[in-house]
SETI-170256 format. One line per 3 residues: number of its first residue (from 1); for each residue x, y, z of N, C-alpha, C. Coordinates in steps of 0.2 Angstrom, whole numbers, always signed. Layout:
! SETI-170256
NUM = X:Y:Z:X:Y:Z:X:Y:Z  ...
This chain:
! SETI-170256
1 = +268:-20:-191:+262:-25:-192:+259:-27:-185  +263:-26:-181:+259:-29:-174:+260:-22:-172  +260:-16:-173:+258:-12:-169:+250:-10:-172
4 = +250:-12:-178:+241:-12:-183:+239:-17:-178  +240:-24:-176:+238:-29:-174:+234:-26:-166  +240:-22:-162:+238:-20:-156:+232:-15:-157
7 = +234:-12:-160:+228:-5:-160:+222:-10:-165  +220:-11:-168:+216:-16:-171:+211:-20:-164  +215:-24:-160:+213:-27:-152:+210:-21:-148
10 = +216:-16:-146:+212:-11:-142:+206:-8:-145  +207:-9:-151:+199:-5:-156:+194:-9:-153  +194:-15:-155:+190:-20:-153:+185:-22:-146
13 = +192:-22:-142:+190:-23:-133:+186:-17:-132  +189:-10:-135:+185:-4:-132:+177:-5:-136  +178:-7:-142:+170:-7:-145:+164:-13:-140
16 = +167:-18:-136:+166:-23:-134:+162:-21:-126  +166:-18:-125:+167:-15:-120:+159:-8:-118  +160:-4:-123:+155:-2:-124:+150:-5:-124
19 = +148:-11:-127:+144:-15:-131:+139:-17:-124  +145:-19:-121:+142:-23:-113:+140:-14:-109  +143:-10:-108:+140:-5:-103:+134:-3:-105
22 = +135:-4:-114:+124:-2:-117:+121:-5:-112  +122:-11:-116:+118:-17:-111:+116:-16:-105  +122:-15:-100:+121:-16:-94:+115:-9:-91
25 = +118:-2:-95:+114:+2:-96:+107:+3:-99  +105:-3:-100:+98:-3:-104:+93:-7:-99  +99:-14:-94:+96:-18:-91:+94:-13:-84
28 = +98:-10:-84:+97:-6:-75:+90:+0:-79  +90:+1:-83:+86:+5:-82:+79:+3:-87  +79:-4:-89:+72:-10:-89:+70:-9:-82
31 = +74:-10:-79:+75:-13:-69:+71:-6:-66  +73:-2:-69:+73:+5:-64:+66:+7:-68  +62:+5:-73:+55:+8:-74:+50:+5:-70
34 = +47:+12:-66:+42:+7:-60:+36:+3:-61  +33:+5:-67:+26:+1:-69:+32:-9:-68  +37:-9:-71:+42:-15:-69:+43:-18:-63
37 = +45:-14:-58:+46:-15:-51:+39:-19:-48  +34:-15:-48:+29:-17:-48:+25:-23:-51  +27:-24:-56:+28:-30:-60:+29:-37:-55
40 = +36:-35:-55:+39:-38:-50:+40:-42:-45  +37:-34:-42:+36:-38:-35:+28:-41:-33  +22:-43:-39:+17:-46:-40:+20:-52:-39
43 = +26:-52:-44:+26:-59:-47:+30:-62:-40  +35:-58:-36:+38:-60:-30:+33:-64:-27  +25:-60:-26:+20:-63:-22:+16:-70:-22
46 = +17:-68:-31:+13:-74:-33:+17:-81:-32  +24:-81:-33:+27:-85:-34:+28:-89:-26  +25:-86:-21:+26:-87:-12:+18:-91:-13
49 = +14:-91:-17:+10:-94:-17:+7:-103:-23  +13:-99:-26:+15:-106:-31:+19:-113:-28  +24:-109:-24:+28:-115:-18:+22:-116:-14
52 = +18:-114:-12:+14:-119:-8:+9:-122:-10  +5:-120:-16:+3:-127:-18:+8:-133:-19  +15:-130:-23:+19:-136:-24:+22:-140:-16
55 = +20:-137:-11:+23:-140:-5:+29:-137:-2  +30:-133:-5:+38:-130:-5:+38:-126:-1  +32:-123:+2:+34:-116:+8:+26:-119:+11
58 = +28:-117:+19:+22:-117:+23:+18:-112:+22  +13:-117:+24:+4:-109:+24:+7:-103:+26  +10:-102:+33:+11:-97:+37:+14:-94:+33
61 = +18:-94:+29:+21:-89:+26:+15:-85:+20  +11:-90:+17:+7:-87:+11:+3:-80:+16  +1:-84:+21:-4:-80:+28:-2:-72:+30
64 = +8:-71:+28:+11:-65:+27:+9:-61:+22  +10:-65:+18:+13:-61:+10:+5:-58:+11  -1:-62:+11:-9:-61:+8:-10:-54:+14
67 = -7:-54:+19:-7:-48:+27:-4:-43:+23  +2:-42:+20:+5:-38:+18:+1:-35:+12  -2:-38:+7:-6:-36:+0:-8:-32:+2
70 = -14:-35:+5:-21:-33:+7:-19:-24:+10  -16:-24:+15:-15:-17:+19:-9:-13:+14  -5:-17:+9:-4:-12:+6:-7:-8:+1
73 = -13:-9:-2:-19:-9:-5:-20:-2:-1  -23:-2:+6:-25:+3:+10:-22:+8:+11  -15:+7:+11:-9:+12:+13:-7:+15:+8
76 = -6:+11:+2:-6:+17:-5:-11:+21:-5  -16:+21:-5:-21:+26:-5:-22:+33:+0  -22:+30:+8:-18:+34:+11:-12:+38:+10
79 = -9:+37:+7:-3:+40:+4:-4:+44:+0  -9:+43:-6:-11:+49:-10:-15:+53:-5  -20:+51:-1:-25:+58:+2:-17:+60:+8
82 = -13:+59:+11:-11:+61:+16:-4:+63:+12  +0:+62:+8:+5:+64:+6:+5:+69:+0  -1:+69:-4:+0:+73:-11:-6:+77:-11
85 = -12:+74:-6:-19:+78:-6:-15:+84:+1  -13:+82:+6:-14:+83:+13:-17:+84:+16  -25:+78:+16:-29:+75:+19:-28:+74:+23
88 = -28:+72:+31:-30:+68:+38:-37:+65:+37  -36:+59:+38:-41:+55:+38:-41:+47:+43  -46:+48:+48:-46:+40:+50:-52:+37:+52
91 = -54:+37:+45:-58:+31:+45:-57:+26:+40  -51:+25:+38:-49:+17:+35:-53:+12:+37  -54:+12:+41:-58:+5:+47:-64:+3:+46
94 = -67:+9:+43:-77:+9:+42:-74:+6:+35  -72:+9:+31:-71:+6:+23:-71:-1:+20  -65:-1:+26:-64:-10:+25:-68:-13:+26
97 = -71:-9:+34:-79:-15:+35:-86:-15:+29  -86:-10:+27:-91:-10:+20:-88:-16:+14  -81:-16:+14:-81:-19:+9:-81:-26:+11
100 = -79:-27:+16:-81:-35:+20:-87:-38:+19  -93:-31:+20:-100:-30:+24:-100:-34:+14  -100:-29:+10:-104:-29:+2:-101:-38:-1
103 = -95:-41:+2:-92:-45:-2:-96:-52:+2  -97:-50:+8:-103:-56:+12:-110:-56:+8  -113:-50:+7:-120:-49:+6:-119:-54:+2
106 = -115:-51:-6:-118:-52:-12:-114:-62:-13  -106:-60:-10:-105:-69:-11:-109:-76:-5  -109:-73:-3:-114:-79:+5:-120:-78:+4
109 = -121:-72:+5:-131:-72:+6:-135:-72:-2  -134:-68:-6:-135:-71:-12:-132:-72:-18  -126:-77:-16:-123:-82:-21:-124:-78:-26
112 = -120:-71:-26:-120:-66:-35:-112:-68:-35  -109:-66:-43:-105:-67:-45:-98:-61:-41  -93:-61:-40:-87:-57:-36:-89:-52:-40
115 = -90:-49:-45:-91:-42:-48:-95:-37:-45  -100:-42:-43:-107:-39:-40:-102:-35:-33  -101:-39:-30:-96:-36:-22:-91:-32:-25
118 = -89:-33:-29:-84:-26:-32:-87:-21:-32  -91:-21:-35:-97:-14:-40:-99:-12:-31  -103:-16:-28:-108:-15:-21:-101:-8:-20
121 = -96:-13:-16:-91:-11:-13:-89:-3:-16  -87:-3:-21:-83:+4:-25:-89:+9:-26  -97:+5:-26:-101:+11:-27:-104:+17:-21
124 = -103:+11:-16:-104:+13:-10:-99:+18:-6  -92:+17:-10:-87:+20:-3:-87:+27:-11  -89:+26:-15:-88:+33:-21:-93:+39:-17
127 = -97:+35:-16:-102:+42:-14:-100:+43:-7  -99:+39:-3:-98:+42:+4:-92:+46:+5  -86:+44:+0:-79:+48:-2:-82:+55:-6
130 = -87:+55:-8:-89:+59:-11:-91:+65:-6  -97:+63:-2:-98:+67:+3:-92:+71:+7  -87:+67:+10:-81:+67:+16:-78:+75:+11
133 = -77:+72:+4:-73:+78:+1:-77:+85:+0  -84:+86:-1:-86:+90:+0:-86:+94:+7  -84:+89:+12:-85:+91:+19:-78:+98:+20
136 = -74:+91:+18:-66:+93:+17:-65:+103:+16  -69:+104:+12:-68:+110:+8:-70:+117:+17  -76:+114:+21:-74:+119:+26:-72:+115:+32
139 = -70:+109:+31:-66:+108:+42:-58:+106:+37  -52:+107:+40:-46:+107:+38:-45:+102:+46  -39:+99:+45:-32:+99:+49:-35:+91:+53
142 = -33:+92:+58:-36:+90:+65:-44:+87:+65  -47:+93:+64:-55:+93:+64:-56:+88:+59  -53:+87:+53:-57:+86:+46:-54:+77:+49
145 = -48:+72:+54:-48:+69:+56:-52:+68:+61  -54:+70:+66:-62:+70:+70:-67:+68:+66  -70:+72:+60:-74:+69:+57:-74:+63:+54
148 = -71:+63:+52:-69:+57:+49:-67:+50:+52  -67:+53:+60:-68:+47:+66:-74:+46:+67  -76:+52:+67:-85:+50:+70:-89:+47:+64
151 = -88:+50:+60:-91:+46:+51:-87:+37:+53  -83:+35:+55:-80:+28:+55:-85:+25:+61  -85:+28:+66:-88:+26:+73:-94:+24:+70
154 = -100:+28:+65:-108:+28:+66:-106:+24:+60  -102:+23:+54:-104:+18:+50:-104:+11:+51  -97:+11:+55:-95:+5:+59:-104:+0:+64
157 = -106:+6:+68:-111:+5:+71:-119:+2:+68  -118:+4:+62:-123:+3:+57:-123:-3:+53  -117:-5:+51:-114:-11:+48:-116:-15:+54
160 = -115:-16:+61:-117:-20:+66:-122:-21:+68  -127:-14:+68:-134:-17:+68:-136:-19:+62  -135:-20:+56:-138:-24:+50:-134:-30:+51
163 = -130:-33:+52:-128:-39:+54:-125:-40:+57  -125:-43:+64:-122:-43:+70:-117:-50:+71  -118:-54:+67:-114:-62:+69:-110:-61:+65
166 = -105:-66:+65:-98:-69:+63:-99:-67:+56  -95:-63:+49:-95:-66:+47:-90:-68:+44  -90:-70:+38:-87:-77:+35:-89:-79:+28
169 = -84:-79:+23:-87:-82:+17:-84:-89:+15  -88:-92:+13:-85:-100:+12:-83:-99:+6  -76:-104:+4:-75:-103:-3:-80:-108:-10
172 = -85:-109:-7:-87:-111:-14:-94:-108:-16  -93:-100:-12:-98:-96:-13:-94:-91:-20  -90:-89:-17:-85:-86:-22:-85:-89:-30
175 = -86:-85:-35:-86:-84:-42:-83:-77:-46  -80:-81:-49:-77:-77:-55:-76:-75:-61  -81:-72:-66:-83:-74:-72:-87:-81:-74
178 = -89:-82:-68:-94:-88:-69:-88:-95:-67  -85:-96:-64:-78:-99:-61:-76:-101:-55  -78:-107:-52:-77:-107:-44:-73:-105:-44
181 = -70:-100:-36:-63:-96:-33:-62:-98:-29  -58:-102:-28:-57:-102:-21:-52:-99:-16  -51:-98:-12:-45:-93:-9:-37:-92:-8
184 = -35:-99:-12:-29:-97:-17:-29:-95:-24  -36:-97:-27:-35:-91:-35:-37:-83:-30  -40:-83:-24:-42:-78:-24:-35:-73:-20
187 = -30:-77:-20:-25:-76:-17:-20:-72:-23  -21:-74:-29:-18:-70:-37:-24:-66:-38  -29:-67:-37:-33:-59:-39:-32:-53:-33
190 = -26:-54:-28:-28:-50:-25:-21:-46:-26  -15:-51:-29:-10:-50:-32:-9:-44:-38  -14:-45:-41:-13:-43:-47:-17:-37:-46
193 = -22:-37:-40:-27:-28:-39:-21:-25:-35  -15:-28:-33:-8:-25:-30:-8:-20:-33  -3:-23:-39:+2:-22:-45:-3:-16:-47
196 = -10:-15:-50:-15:-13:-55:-14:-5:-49  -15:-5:-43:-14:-2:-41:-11:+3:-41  -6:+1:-40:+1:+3:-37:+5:+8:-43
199 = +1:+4:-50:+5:+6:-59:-2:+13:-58  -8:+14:-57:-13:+18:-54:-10:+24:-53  -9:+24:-46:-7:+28:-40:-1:+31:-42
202 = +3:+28:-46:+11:+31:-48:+9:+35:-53  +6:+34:-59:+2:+39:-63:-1:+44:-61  -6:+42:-57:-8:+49:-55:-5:+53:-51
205 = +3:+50:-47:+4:+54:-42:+8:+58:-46  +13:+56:-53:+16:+60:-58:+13:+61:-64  +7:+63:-61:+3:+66:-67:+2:+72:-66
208 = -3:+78:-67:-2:+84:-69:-8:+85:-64  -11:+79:-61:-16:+79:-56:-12:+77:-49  -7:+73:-48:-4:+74:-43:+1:+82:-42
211 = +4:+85:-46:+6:+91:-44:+0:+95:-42  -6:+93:-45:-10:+101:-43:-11:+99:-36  -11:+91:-33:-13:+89:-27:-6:+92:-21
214 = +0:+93:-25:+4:+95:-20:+3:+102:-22  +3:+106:-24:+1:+113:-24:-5:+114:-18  -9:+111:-18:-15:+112:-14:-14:+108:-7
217 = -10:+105:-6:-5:+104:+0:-2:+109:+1  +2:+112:-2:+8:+115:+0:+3:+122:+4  -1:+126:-2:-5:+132:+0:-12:+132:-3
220 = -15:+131:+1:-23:+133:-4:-23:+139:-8  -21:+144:-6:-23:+150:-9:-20:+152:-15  -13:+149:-17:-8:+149:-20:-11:+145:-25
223 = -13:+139:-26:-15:+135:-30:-22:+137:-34  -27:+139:-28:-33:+143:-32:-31:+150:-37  -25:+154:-34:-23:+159:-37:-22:+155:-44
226 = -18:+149:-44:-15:+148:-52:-22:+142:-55  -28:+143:-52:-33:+138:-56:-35:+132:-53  -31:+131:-49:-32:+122:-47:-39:+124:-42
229 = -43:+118:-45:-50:+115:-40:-49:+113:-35  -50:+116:-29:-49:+114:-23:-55:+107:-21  -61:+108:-23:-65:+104:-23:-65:+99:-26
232 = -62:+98:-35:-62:+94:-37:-55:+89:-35  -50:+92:-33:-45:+86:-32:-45:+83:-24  -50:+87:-18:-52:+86:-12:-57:+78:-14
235 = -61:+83:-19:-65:+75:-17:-61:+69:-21  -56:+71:-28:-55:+64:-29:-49:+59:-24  -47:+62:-21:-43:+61:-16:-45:+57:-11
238 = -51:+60:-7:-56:+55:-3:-59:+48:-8  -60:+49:-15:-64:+46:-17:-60:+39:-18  -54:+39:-22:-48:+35:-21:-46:+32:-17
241 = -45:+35:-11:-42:+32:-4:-50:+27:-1  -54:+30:-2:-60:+25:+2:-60:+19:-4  -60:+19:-11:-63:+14:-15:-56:+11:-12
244 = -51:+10:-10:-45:+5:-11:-44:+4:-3  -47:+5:+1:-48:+4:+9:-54:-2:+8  -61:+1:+1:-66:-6:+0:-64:-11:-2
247 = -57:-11:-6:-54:-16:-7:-51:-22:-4  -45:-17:+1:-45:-20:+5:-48:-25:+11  -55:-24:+9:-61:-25:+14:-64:-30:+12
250 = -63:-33:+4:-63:-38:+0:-58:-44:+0  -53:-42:-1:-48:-46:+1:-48:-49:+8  -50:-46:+10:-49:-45:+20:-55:-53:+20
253 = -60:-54:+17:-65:-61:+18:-64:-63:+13  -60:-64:+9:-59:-67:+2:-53:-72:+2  -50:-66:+1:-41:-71:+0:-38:-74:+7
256 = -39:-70:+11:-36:-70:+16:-40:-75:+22  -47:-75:+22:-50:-80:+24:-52:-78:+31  -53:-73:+33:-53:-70:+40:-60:-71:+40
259 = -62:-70:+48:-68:-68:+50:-68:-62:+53  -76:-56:+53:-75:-51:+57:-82:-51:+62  -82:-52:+67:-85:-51:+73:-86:-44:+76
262 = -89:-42:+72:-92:-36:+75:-95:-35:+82  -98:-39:+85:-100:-39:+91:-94:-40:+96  -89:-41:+97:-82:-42:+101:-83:-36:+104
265 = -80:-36:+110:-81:-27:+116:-73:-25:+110  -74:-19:+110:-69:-14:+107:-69:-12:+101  -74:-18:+98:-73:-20:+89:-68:-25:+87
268 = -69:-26:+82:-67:-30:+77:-58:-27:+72  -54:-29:+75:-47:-27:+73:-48:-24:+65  -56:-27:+61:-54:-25:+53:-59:-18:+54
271 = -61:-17:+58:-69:-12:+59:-66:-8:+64  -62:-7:+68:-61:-3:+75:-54:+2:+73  -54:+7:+78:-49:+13:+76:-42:+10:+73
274 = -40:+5:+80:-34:+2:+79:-30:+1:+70  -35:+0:+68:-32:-2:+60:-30:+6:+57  -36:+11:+59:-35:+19:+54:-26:+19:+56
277 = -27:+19:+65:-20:+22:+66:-12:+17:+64  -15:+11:+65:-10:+8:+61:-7:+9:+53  -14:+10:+51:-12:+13:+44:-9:+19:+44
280 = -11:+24:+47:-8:+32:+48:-1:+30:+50  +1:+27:+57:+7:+24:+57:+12:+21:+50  +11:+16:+47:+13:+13:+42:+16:+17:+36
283 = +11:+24:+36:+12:+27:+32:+19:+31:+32  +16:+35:+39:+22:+37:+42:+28:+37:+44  +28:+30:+45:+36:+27:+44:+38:+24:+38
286 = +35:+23:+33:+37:+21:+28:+41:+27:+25  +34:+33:+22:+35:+39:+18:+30:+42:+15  +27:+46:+18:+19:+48:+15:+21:+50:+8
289 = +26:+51:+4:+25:+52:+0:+28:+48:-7  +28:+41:-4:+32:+35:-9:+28:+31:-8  +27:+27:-14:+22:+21:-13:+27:+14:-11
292 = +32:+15:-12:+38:+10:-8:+39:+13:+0  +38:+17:+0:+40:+20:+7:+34:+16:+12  +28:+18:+6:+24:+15:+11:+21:+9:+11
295 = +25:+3:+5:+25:-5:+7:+30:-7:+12  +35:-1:+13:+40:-5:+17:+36:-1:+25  +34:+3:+27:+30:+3:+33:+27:-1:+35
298 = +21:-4:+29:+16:-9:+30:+19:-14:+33  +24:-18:+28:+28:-25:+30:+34:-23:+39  +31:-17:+41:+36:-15:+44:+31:-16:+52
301 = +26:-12:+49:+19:-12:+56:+15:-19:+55  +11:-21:+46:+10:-27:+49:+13:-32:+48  +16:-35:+43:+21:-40:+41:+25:-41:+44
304 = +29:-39:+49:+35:-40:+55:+32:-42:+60  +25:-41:+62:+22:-44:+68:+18:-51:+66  +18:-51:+58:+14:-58:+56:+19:-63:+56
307 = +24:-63:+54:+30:-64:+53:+33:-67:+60  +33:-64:+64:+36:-65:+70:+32:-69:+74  +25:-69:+72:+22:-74:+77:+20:-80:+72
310 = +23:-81:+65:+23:-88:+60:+28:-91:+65  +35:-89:+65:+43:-90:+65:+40:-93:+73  +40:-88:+78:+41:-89:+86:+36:-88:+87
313 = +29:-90:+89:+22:-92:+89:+22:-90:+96  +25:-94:+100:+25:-93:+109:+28:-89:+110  +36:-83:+108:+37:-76:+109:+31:-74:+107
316 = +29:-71:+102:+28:-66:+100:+19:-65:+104  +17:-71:+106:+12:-69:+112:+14:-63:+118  +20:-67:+120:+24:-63:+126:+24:-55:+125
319 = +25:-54:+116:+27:-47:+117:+21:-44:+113  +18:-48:+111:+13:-42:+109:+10:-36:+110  +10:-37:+117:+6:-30:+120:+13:-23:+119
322 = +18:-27:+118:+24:-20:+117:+23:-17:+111  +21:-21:+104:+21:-20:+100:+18:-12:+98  +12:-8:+100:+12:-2:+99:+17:+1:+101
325 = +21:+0:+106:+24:+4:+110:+32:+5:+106  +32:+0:+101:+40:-1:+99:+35:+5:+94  +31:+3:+88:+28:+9:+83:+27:+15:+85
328 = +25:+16:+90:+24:+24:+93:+30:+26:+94  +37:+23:+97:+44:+25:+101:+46:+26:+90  +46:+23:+88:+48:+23:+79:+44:+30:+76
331 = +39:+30:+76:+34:+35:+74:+38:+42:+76  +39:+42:+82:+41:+49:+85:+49:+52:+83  +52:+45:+83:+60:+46:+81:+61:+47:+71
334 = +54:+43:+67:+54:+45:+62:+52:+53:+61  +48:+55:+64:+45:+64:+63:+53:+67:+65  +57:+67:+70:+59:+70:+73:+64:+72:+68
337 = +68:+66:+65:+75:+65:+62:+73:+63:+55  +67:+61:+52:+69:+59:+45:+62:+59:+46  +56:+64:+41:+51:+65:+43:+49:+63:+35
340 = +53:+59:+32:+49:+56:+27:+52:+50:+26  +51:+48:+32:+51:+38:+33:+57:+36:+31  +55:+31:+30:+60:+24:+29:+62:+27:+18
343 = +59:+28:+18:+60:+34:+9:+68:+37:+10  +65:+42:+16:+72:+46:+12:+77:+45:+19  +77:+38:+23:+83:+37:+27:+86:+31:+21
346 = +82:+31:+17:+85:+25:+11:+91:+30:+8  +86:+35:+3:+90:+39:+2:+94:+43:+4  +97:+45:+9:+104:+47:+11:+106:+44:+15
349 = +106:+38:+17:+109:+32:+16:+114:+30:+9  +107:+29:+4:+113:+30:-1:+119:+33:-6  +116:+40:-4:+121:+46:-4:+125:+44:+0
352 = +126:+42:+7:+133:+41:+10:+137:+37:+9  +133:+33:+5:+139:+28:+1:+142:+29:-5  +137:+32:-8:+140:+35:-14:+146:+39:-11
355 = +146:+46:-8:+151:+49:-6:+156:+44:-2  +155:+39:+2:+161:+39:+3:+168:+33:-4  +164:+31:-7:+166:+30:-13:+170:+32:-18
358 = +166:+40:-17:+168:+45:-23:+175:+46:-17  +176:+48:-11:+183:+49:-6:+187:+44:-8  +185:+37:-7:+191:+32:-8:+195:+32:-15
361 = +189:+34:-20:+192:+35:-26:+197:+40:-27  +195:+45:-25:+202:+51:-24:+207:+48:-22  +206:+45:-14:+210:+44:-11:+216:+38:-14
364 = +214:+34:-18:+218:+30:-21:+221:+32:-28  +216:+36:-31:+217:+37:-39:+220:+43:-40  +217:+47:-33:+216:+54:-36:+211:+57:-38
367 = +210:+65:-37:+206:+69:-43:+211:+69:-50  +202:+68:-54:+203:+69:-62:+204:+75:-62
């Protein structure tokens, strides 16, 4: 009777037991779907912005997280032309300023609704992405970022002769869907063009349209041999990476609350090169080819130096001028040693813990 009893229990415990590993098997892999992730870490954002209306976190902090959105916005996108298309590109800089330029026109100068700067913004940077990717098809490499410097340089200069002053949008110019905005709702709509993003970008980069983009990386002639449209995935490449660079450039006078002073000697930090290569950096320390690789470059290039001068205000003056100098001495050790960023020193990082795990396990248990 009690040996029915015991075997009865161990039935039991073992059915139980499964019961919880489903579970936990089903929980890690809710966790592990990325449209989720991304979910997620929206809601991480919006929730840094919920403590501070409730008083519970300082501005400074919100002033990160909106520094961080915005340019991960930009860097995803560079990701798919520079990781999947194998574009060079540095004109990030001109885009943003367009989208600044089209969010000023239509919210400040004539009091139109935020769609209108949306539409202005994505119709603008669709056709001149349009042109870039046509270009694309005869200058490669090096050359095809030249171009696309001197395309930054003469748009930038154009934007500055149609309007040379400070600008600046006041929050009760802002509307949405007929809805004053002010620049903490506009701090969740910039949250949520994250996410929208990001679930976007992952689709298309494991879609059947990101492989023909890595074919046509890898070898042009190879790809045309098997069908793939060199022109059509060139330009949508370009065309993608500029509309979310305009995005960027909306956020950038919106949420975030910045001015851009065009007329400044060197330019304007959201209009001048300093931003392309910041982004090209960001990228490539993160992981040109993960769109996590390349939020953690972002928060790495911009977020670490926002961050650092919230916390310690009077350092972080002192060392600023090093600051390229730490991302360039990083940039060259990430090519050298681990040429897919901060991505794949995660991963086999991981691997080495898992091996040394599966060791200790022998070591104590055995081989099975």
């Amino acid at each position: 009777m009690s040996s029915n009893i015991k075997k009865t229990y161990i039935a039991a415990t073992r059915e139980q037991t499964g019961f919880r590993r489903f579970g936990a098997e089903r929980t890690r892999s809710f966790f592990k779907t990325p449209w989720i992730q991304f979910v997620i870490l929206g809601v991480v954002f919006a929730l840094i912005q919920i403590l501070r209306i409730l008083g519970i976190m300082p501005a400074k902090y919100v002033n990160v997280a909106i520094s961080i959105m915005i340019y991960t916005i930009v860097s995803s996108g560079f990701c798919l032309l520079l990781g999947y298309a194998g574009l060079a590109s540095l004109g990030s800089s001109c885009f943003v300023g367009i989208g600044a330029y089209c969010a000023f026109y239509a919210l400040q100068q004539w009091h139109a609704p935020y769609i209108v700067a949306l539409l202005m913004a994505l119709g603008i940077s669709f056709v001149i992405g349009l042109m870039i990717g046509f270009v694309s098809l005869r200058v490669q490499g090096l050359f095809l970022g030249i171009i696309t410097l001197g395309l930054s340089e003469v748009i930038r200069n154009v934007l500055i002769n149609v309007y040379s002053q400070t600008i600046t949008i006041k929050s009760r110019n802002m509307k949405i869907f007929g809805l004053q905005a002010g620049t903490q709702y506009m701090y969740f709509v910039v949250a949520v063009t994250l996410v929208l993003v990001l679930i976007l970008l992952y689709n298309i980069m494991h879609s059947p349209t990101g492989r023909n983009m890595l074919a046509m990386k890898n070898s042009t002639s190879a790809a045309q041999a098997f069908g793939v449209s060199l022109l059509k995935y060139r330009v949508m490449a370009f065309i993608i990476s500029c509309m979310l660079a305009s995005l960027t450039g909306i956020g950038y006078v919106t949420a975030a609350s910045l001015s851009i002073v065009p007329t400044t000697a060197g330019g304007d930090p959201a209009m001048a090169l300093t931003l392309s290569l910041n982004v090209l950096a960001a990228v490539i320390i993160g992981g040109y080819k993960s769109l996590w690789g390349s939020f953690a470059g972002v928060f790495f290039v911009f977020g670490l130096q926002s961050l650092f001068s919230a916390l310690f205000p009077a350092v972080a003056s002192s060392i600023a001028s090093y600051t390229s100098l730490i991302i360039g001495v990083l940039m060259i050790v990430i090519v050298m040693f681990y040429p897919g960023g901060f991505h794949q020193l995660f991963y086999a990082a991981k691997f080495r813990i898992k091996g040394w795990k599966q060791k200790r396990r022998i070591y104590l248990y055995g081989a099975e």
